[in-house]
KELORO-782721 format. One line per field, with one value per residue (C-alpha): residue number from 1; residue in three letters; x, y, z. Coordinates in Angstrom, 1 decimal. Example, Ala and Ser with C-alpha at 12.3 -4.5 7.8 and 13.67 -1.06 7.14 Angstrom:
<pts>
vofi	(1; 2)
tise	(ala; ser)
east	(12.3; 13.7)
north	(-4.5; -1.1)
up	(7.8; 7.1)
</pts>
This chain:
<pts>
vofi	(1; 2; 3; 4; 5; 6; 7; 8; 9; 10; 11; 12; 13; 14; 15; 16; 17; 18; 19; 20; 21; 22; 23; 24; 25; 26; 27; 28; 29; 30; 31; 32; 33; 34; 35; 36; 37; 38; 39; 40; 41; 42; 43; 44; 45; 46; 47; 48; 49; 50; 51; 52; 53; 54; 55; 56; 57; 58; 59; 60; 61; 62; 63; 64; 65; 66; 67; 68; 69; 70; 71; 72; 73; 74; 75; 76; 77; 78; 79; 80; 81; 82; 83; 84; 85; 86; 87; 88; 89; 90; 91; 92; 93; 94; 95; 96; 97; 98; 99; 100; 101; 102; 103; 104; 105; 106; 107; 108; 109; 110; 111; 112; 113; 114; 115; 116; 117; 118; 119; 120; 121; 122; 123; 124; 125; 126; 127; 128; 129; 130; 131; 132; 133; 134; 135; 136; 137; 138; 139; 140; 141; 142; 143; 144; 145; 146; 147; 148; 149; 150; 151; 152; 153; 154; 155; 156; 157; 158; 159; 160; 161; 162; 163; 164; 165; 166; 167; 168; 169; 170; 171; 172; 173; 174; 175; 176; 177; 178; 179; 180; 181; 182; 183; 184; 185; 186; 187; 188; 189; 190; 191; 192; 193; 194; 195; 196; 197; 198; 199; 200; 201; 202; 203; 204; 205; 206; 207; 208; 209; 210; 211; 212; 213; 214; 215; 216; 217; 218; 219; 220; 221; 222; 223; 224; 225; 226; 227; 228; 229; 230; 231; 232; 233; 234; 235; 236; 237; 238; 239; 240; 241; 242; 243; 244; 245; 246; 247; 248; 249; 250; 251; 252; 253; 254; 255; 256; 257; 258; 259; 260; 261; 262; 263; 264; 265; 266; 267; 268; 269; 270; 271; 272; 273; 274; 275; 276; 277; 278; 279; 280; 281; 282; 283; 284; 285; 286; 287; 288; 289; 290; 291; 292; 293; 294; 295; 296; 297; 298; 299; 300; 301; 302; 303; 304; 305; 306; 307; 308; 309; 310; 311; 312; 313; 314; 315; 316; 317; 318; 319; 320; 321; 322; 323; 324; 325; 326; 327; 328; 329; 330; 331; 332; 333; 334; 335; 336; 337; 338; 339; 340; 341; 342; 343; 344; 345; 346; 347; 348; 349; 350; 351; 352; 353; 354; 355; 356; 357; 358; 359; 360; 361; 362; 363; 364; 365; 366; 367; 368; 369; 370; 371; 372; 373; 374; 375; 376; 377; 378; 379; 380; 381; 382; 383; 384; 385; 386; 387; 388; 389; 390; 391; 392; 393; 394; 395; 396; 397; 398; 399; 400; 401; 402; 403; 404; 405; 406; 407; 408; 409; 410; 411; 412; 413; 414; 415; 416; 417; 418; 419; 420; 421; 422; 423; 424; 425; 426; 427; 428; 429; 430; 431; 432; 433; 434; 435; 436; 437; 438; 439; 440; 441; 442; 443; 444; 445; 446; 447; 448; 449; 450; 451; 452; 453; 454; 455; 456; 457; 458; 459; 460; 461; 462; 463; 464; 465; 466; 467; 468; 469; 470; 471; 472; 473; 474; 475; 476; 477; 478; 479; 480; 481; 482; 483; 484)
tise	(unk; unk; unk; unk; unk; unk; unk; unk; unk; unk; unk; unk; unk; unk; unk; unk; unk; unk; unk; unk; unk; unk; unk; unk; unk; unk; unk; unk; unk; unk; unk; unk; unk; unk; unk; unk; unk; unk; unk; unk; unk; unk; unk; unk; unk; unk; unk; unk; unk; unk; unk; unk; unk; unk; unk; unk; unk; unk; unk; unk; unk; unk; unk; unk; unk; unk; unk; unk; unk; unk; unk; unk; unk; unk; unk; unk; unk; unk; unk; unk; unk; unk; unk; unk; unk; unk; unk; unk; unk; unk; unk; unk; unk; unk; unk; unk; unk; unk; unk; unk; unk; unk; unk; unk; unk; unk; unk; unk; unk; unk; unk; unk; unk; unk; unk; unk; unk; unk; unk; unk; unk; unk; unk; unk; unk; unk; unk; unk; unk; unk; unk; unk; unk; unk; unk; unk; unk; unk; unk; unk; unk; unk; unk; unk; unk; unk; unk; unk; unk; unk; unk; unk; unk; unk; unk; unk; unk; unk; unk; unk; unk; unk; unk; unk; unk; unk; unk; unk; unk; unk; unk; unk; unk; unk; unk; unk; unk; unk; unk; unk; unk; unk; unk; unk; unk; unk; unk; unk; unk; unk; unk; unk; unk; unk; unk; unk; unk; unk; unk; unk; unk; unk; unk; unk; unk; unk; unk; unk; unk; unk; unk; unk; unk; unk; unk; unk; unk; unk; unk; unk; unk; unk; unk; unk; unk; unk; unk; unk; unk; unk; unk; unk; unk; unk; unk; unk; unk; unk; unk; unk; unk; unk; unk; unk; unk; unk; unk; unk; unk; unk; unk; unk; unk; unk; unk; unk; unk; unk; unk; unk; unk; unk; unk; unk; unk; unk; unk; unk; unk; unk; unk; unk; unk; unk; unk; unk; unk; unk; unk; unk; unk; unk; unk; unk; unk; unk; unk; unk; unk; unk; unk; unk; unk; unk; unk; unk; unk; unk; unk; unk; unk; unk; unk; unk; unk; unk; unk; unk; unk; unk; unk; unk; unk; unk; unk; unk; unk; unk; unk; unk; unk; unk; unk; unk; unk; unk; unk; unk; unk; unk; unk; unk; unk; unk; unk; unk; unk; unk; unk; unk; unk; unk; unk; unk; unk; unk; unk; unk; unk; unk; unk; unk; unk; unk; unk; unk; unk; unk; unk; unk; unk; unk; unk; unk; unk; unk; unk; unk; unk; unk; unk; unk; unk; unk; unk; unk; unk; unk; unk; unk; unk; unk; unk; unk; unk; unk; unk; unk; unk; unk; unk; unk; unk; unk; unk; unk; unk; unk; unk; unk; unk; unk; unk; unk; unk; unk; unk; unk; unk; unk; unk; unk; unk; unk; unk; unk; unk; unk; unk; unk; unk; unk; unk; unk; unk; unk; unk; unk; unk; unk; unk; unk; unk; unk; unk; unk; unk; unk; unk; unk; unk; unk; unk; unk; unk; unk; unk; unk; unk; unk; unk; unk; unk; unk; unk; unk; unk; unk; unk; unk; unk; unk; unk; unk; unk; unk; unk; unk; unk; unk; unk; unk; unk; unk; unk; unk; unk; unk; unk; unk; unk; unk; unk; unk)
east	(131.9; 130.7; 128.5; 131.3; 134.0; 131.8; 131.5; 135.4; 136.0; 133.7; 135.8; 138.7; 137.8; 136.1; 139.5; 141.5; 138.8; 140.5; 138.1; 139.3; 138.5; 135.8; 133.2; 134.2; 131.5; 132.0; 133.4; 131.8; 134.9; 134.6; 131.3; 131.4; 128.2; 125.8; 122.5; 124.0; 126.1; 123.0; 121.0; 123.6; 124.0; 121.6; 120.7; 122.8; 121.8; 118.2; 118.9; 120.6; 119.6; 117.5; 115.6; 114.9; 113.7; 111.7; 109.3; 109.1; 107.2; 105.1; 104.1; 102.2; 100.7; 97.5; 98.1; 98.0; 101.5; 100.7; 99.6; 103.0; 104.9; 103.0; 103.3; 107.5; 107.1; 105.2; 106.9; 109.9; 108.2; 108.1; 111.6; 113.1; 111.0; 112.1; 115.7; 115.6; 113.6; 116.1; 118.9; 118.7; 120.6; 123.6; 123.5; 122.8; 125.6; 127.9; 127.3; 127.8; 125.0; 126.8; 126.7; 123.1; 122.2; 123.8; 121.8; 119.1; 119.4; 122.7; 125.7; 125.8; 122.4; 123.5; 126.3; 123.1; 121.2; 124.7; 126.5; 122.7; 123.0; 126.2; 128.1; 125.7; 123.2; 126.1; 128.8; 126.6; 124.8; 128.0; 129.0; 125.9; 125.9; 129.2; 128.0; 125.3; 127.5; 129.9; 127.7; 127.0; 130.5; 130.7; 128.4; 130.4; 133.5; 132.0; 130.7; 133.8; 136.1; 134.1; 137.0; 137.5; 134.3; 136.0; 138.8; 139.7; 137.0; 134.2; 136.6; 135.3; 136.4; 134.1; 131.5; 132.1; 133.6; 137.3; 136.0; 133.4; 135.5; 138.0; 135.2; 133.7; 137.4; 137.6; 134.5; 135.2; 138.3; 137.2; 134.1; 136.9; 138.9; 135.9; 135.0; 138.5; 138.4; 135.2; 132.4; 134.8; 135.2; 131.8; 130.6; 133.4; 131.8; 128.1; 128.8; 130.4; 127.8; 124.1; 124.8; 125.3; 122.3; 119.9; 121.5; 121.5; 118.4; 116.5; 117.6; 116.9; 113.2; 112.7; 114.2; 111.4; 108.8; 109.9; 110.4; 106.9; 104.6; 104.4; 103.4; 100.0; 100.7; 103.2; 100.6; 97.8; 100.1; 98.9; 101.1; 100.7; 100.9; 100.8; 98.2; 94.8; 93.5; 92.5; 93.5; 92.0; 94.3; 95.4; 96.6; 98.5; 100.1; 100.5; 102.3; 105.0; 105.6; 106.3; 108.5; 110.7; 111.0; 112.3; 115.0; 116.3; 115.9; 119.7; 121.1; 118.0; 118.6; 122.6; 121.7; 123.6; 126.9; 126.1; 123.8; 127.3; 128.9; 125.6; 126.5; 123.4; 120.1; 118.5; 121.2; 120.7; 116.7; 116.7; 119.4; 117.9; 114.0; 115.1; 117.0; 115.0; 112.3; 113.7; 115.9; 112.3; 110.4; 112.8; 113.2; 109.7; 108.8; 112.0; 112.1; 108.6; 108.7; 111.9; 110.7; 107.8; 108.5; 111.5; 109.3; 107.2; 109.5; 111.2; 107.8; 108.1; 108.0; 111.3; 111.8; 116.2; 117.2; 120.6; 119.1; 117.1; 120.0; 122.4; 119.6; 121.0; 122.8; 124.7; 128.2; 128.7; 125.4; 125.9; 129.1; 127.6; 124.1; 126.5; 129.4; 126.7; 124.8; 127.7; 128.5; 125.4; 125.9; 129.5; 127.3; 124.3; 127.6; 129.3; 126.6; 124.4; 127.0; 130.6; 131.2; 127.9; 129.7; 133.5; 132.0; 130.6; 133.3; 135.3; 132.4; 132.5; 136.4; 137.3; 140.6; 141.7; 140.2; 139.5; 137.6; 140.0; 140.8; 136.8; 137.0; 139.3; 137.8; 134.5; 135.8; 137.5; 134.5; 132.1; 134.4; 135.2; 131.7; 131.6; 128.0; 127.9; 126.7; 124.5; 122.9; 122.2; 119.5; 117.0; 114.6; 117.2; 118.4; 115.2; 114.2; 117.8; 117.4; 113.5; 114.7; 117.1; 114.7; 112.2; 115.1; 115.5; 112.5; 111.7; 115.1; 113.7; 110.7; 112.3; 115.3; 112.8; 110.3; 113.9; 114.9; 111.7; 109.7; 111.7; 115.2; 113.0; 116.0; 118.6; 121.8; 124.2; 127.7; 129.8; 127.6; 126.7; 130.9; 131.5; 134.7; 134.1; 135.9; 133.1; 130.2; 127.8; 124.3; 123.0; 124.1; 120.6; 123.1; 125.0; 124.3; 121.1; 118.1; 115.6; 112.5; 114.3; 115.1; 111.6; 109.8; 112.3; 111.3; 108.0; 108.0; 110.3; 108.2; 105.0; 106.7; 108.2; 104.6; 103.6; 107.0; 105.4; 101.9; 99.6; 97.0; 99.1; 100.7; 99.1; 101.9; 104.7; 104.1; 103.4; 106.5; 108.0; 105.1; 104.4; 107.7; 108.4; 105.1; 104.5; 108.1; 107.0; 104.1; 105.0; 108.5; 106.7; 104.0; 107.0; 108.5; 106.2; 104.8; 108.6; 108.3; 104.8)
north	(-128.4; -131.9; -133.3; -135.7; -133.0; -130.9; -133.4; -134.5; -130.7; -130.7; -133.7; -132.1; -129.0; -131.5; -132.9; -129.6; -128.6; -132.2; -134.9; -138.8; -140.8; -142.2; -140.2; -138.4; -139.4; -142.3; -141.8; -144.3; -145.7; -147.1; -147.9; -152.0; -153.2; -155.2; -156.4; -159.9; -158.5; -156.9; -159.8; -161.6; -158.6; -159.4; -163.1; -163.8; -161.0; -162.5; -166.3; -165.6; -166.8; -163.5; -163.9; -167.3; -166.2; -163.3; -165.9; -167.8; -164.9; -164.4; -167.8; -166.5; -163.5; -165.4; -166.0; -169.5; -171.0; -170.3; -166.5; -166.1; -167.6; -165.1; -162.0; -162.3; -162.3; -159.1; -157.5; -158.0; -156.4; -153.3; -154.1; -153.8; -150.4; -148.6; -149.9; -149.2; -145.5; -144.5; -145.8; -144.2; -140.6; -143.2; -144.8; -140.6; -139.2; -142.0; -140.2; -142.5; -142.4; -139.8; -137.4; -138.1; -137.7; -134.3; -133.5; -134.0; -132.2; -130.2; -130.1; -129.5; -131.5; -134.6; -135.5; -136.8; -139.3; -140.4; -141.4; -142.8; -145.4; -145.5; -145.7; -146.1; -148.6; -150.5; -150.5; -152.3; -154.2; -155.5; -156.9; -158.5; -160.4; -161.6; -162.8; -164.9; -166.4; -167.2; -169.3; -171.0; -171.6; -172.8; -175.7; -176.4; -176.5; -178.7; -181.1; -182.0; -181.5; -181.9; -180.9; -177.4; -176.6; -177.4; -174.8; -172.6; -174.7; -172.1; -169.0; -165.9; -163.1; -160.6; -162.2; -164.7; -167.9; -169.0; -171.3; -168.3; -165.6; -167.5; -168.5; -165.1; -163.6; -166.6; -164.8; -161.4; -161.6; -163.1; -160.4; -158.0; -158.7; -159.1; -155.7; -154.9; -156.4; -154.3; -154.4; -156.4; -159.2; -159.1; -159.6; -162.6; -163.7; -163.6; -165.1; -168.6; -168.2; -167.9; -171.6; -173.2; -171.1; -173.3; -176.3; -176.2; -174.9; -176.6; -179.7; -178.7; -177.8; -181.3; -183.3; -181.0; -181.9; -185.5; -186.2; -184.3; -186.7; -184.4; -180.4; -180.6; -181.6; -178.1; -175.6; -177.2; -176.8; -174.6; -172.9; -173.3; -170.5; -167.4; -164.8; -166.0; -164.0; -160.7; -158.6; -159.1; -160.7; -157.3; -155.8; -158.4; -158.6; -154.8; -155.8; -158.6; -156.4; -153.6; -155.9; -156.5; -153.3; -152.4; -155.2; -153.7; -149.8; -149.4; -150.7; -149.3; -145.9; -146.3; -147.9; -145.5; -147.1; -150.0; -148.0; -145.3; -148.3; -149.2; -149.5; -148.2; -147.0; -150.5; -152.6; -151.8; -151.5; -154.8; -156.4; -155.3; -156.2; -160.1; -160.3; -159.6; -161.3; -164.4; -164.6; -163.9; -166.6; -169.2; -167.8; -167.6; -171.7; -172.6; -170.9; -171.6; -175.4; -175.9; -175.0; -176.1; -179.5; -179.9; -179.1; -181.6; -184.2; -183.2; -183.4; -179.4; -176.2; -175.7; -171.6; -171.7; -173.0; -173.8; -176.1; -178.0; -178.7; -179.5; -182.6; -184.0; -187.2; -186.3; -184.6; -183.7; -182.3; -180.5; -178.7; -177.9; -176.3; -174.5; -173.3; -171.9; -170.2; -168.4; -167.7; -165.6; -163.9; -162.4; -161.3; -159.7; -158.1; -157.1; -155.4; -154.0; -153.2; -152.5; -151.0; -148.4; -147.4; -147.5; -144.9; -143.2; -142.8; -141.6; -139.0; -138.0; -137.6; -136.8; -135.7; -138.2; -141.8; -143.3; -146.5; -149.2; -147.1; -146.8; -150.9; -151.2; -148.1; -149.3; -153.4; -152.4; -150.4; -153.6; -156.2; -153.4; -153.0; -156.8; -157.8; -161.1; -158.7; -157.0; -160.2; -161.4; -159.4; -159.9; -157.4; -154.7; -155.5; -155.8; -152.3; -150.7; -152.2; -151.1; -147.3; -147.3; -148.4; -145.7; -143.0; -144.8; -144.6; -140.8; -140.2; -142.7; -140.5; -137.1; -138.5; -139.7; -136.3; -134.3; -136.3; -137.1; -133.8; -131.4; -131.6; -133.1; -135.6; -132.9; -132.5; -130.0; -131.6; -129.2; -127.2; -130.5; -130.9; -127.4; -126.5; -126.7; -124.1; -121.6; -120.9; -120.1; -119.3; -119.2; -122.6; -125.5; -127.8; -125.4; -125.4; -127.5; -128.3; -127.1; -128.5; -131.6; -132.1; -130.8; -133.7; -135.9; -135.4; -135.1; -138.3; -140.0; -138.9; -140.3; -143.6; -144.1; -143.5; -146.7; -148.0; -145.5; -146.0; -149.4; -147.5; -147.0; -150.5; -150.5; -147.2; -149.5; -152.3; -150.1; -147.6; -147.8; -147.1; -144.3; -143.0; -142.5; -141.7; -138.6; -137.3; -137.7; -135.7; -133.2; -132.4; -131.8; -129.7; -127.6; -127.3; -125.8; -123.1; -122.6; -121.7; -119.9)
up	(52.6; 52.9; 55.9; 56.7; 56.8; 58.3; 61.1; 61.0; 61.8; 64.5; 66.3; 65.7; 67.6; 70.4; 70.7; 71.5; 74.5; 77.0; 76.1; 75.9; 73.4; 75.2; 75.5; 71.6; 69.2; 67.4; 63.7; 61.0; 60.7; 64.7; 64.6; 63.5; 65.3; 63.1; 63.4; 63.9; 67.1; 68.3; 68.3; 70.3; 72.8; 75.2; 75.1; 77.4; 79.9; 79.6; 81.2; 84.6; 88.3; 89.3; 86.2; 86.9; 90.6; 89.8; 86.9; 90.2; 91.8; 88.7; 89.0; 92.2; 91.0; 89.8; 86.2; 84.5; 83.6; 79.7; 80.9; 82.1; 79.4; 77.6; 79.7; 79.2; 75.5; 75.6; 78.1; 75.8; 72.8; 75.6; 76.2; 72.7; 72.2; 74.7; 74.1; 70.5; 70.7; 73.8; 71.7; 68.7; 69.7; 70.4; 66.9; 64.7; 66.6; 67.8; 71.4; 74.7; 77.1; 79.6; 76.7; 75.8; 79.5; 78.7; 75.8; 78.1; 81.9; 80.8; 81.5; 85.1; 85.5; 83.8; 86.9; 89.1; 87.0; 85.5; 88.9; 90.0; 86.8; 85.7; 90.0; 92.4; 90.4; 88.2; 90.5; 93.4; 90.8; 89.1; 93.2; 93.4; 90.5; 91.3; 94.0; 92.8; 90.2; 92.6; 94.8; 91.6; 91.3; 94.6; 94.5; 90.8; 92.2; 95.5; 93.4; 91.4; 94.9; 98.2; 100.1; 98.8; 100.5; 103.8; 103.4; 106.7; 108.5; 110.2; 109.6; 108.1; 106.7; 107.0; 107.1; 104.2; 104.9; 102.9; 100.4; 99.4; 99.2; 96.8; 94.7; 94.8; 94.1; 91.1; 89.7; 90.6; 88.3; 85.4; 85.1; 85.7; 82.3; 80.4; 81.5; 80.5; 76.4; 76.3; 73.6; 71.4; 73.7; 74.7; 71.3; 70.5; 73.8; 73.1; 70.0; 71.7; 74.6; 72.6; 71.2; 74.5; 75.8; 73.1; 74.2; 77.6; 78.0; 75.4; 77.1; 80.5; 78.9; 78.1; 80.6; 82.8; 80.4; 80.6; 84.6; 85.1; 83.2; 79.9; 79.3; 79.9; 83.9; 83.5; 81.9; 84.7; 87.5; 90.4; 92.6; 96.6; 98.9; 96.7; 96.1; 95.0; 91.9; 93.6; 90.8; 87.0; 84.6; 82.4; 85.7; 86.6; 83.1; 83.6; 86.9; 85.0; 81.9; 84.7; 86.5; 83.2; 82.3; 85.7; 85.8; 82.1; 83.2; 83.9; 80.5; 78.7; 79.9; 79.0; 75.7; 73.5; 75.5; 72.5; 69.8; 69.5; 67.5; 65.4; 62.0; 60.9; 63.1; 61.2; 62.9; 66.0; 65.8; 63.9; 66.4; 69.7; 68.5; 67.6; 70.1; 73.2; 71.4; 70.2; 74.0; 75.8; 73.8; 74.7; 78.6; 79.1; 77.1; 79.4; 82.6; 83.4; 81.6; 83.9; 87.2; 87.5; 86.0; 88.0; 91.3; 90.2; 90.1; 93.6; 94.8; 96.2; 95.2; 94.2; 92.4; 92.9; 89.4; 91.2; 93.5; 90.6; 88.7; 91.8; 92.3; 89.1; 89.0; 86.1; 87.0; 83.6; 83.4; 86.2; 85.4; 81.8; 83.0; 85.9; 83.5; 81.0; 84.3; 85.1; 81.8; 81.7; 84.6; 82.9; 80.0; 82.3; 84.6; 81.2; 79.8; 81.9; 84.7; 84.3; 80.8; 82.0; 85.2; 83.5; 80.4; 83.5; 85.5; 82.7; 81.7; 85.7; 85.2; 81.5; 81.7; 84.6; 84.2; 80.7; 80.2; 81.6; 84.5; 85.3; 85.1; 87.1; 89.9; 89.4; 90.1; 93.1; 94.7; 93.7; 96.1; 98.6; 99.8; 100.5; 98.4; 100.3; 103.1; 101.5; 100.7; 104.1; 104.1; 100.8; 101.8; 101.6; 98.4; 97.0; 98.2; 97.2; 93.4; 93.3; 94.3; 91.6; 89.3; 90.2; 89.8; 86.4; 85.5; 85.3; 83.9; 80.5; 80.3; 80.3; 78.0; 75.4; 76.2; 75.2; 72.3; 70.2; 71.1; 72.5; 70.0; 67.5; 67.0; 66.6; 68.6; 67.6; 68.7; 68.9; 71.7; 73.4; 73.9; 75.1; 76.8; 80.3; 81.7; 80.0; 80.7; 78.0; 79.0; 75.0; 74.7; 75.6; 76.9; 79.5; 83.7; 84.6; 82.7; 85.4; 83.9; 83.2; 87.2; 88.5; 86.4; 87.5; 90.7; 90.8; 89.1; 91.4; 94.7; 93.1; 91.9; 95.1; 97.1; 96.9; 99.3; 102.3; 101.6; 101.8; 99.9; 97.1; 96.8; 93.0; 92.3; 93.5; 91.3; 88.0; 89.4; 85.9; 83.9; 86.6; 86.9; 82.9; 82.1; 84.9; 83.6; 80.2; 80.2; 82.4; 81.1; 77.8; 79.5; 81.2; 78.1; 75.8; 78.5; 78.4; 74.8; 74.9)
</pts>
């Protein structure tokens, strides 16, 4: 018997023990992801209003304007690794993350991490983001009709006032049905977004070079009222290629969601590489070429990319650099948020919620627990998203610990989809992986130190690195004592 019959065979019996279709591996047959659809995945997810924000803070940590341009285009190189080595179980096997997470802690084990990423993390994430697009879409929409703005006068509703809420709902909605269309529309998407990104952003670059007096004022520019250089330079790039690698540890560690429909393992290692790289290179030139140069010519320190452009005299400038903005923040939502916690929800449930159903549970939790509160207070948010990515962060290290040294890159499908009524205790993918949780843990309680202790600050802003590589290490040490 053939290796592809052998394989259709497998499916087969998969199907008969309740599975949807969407968690099944992916046949070759589904699987129509080039390296062309790869490159456009993430551009999008790289340009949005926190990202802009966070090169803001950068700016502050000590390191000349060039040194920061630079620090993003390595910390993408980091990016694209870790999403190509953590993705490449998803693109052998056609396996979605929630079943790679079970190749990894068990099947038992694999419900915690899972509803961490996939719920808790994506699901408040996905309301968030909505709600920073929809302010966006606030000022839009006040700039082409003042008098919406004015709508229900100083009511709230829970804490949000009319005109919000409707633009928020607006919003809501339309990340709602991308989520819905799935990859496919996500990739028709990408493909009509990643041209507008070049030209709005390109020529955003250069009106900042032009209003500031050229690039050389830019690259000299000296931020007031941060940090003075207290740390040496390679710590501080430690510190920014950390930060980046924290902001992607949600959709890096649910990558196989996207590599289960690689053509080929080179389309999605090709795709990912260029296109974090390629994406970065232009965020980094722009980003910091934009902000500074438009504080510059407000004459203020000015790190809200929204409030730049709404200084514009242009309407139709305006509304283009806006509609493109938001447009970003549907791919960032799309990918990173709402298709992870729909495949996850449907994992959670197999036999009672399938993907559009865990779009449209997962959409309905994000609005019910009202983000626009959540925002009120910064610091909150802030120390919600770091936790999640230090959970995140120790579930990368053991997945890659299990995959690359532990499996050796072998995962036998048809124990990995057991039925769940038994109970198999020969099977590696039954019950909990115990070594898998207790360098979790460990991992996560070290990582996390540095939020309870002021002598550990330096843990807090490497938590990544720390996080992925304690579990690393020791779920590999654990392991082969295991085996001794």
């Amino acid at each position: 018997m053939s290796t592809n019959e052998s394989t259709e065979k497998t499916l087969e019996e998969i199907k008969k023990r309740g599975y949807n279709d969407d968690v099944l591996p992916k046949t070759k047959e589904k699987r129509d992801m080039s390296a062309v659809n790869y490159f456009t995945l993430w551009m999008g997810s790289v340009h949005n209003i926190p990202n802009y924000a966070a090169v803001g803070g950068f700016l502050f940590l000590g390191l000349s304007p060039f040194n920061v341009m630079l620090a993003l285009v390595i910390s993408a190189g980091a990016v694209a690794a870790f999403m190509v080595f953590n993705g490449m179980a998803g693109s052998k096997y056609g396996i979605p993350f929630s079943m790679h997470l079970r190749a990894t802690y068990g099947n038992a084990g694999a419900k915690l991490p899972g509803f961490l990423r996939g719920c808790v993390a994506a699901i408040a994430w996905f309301g968030l983001q909505n709600y920073t697009g929809s302010q966006a879409m606030l000022l839009l929409i006040g700039k082409i009709w003042p008098e919406f703005l004015q709508i229900g006068g100083d009511s709230t509703f829970f804490g949000i006032r009319i005109p919000g809420l409707i633009a928020f709902t607006i919003f809501w909605a339309i990340n709602v049905s991308i989520g819905f269309g799935g990859g496919k529309v996500l990739n028709k998407f990408t493909a009509f977004l990643n041209p507008l990104i070049y030209l709005v952003f390109g020529g955003m670059t250069i009106w900042a070079i032009r209003v500031s007096g050229g690039i050389g004022r830019i690259l000299a520019y000296e931020p007031t009222g941060g940090a003075s250089q207290s740390q040496p330079s390679f710590l501080v790039y430690l510190m920014i290629i950390n930060a980046v690698l924290a902001v992607w540890a949600a959709p890096g560690a649910s990558v196989s969601d996207f590599t289960q429909n690689a053509k080929s393992t080179r389309a999605h290692a090709v795709g990912q590489t260029l296109s974090l790289l390629v994406a970065y290179l232009i965020f980094a030139v722009s980003s910091v070429t934009i902000l500074i140069g438009g504080s510059i010519h407000l004459g203020y320190q000015e790190w809200n990319i929204l409030a730049i452009i709404e200084q514009w005299d242009s309407l139709p400038a305006i509304a283009l650099a806006m509609v493109v903005l938001l447009m970003t923040t549907i791919s960032t939502n799309a990918t990173g948020n709402i298709i992870p916690a729909a495949y996850q929800l449907s994992a959670l449930f197999p036999r009672h919620i399938n993907y559009k159903k865990g779009v449209l549970l997962a959409s309905v939790i994000s609005f019910l627990i009202m983000p626009w509160k959540l925002m009120e207070n910064a610091d909150s948010i802030f120390t919600f998203l770091n936790i999640i990515g230090a959970i995140l962060g120790p579930v990368a290290g053991v997945m890659l610990a299990q995959y690359y040294f532990i499996l050796k890159q072998k995962i036998n499908l048809d124990l990995l989809y057991m039925d769940l009524k038994e109970k198999n205790k020969d099977n590696p993918y039954s019950g909990i992986n115990v070594n898998a949780y207790i360098a979790t843990i460990v991992a996560l309680v070290v990582s996390l130190s540095g939020q309870f202790f002021t002598s550990l600050e330096l843990i807090s802003d490497l938590s990544w690195f720390v996080g992925a590589g304690i579990s690393f290490a020791l779920y590999v040490l654990l392991e082969n004592r295991r085996g001794e």
